[in-house]
C-alpha positions as CSV (number, residue, x, y, z in Angstrom):
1,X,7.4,-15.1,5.3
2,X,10.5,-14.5,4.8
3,X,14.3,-14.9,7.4
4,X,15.1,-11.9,7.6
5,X,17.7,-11.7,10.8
6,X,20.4,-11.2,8.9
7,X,22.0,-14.4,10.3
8,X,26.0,-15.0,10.1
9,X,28.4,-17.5,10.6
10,X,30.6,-16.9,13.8
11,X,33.5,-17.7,10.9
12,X,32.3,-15.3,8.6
13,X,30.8,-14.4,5.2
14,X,28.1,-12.9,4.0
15,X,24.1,-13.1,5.3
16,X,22.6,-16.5,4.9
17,X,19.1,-14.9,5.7
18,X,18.3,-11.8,4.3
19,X,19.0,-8.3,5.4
20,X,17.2,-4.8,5.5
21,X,18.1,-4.3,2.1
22,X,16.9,-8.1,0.9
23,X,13.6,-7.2,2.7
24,X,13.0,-4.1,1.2
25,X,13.8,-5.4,-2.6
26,X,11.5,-8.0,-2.3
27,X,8.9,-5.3,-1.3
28,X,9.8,-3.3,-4.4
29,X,9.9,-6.6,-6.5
30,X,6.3,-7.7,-5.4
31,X,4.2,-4.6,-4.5
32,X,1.2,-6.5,-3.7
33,X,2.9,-8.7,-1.4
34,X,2.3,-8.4,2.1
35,X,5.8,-9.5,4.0
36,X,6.1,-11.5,7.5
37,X,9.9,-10.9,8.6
38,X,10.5,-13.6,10.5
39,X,13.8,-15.3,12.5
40,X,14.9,-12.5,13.9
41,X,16.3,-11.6,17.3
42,X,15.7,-15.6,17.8
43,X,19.5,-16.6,18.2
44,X,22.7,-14.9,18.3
45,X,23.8,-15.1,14.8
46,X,20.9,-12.5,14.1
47,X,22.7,-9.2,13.3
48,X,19.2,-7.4,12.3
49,X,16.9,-6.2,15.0
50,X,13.9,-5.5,14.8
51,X,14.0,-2.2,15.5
52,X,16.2,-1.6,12.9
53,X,14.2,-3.5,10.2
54,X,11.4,-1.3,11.4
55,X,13.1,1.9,11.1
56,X,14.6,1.1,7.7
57,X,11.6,-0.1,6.1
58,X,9.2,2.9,7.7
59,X,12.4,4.8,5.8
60,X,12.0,3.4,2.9
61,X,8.2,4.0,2.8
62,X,7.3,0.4,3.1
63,X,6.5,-0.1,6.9
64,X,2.9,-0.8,5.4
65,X,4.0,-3.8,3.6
66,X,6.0,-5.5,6.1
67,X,4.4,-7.3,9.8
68,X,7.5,-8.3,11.8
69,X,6.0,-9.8,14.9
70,X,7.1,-10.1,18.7
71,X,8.2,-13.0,20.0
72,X,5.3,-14.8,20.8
73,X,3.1,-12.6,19.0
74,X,0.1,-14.0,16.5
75,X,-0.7,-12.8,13.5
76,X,-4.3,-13.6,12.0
77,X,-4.5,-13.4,8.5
């Protein structure tokens, strides 16, 4: 699981969740690992969509790896 909205202070600064490109390094980092992006689209200091996390990591060849769920969406493991 991991925050991946891209979430920002209204003041400022850098991500304090992680981005498309935090996403897709830990995909590269742990192969094996299947990855739940999570926390986004949830409140308005989310930056990343969905939509865009989908079409980066289908870019990056890693759309496999990665579940990001609708709101309200479950996800049986």
């Amino acid at each position: 699981m991991l925050n991946a909205g891209e979430a920002t202070y209204v003041t400022g600064g850098g991500p304090i969740t992680m981005s498309a490109d935090d996403v897709c390094h830990v995909c590269r980092a742990v192969p094996e690992a299947l990855v739940v992006a999570v926390h986004m689209e949830t409140v308005n200091h989310c930056v990343l969509s969905r939509a865009a996390l989908r079409t980066r990591v289908a870019a990056e060849g890693l759309a496999q790896q990665v579940l990001i769920p609708d709101d309200g969406e479950v996800l049986t493991f």
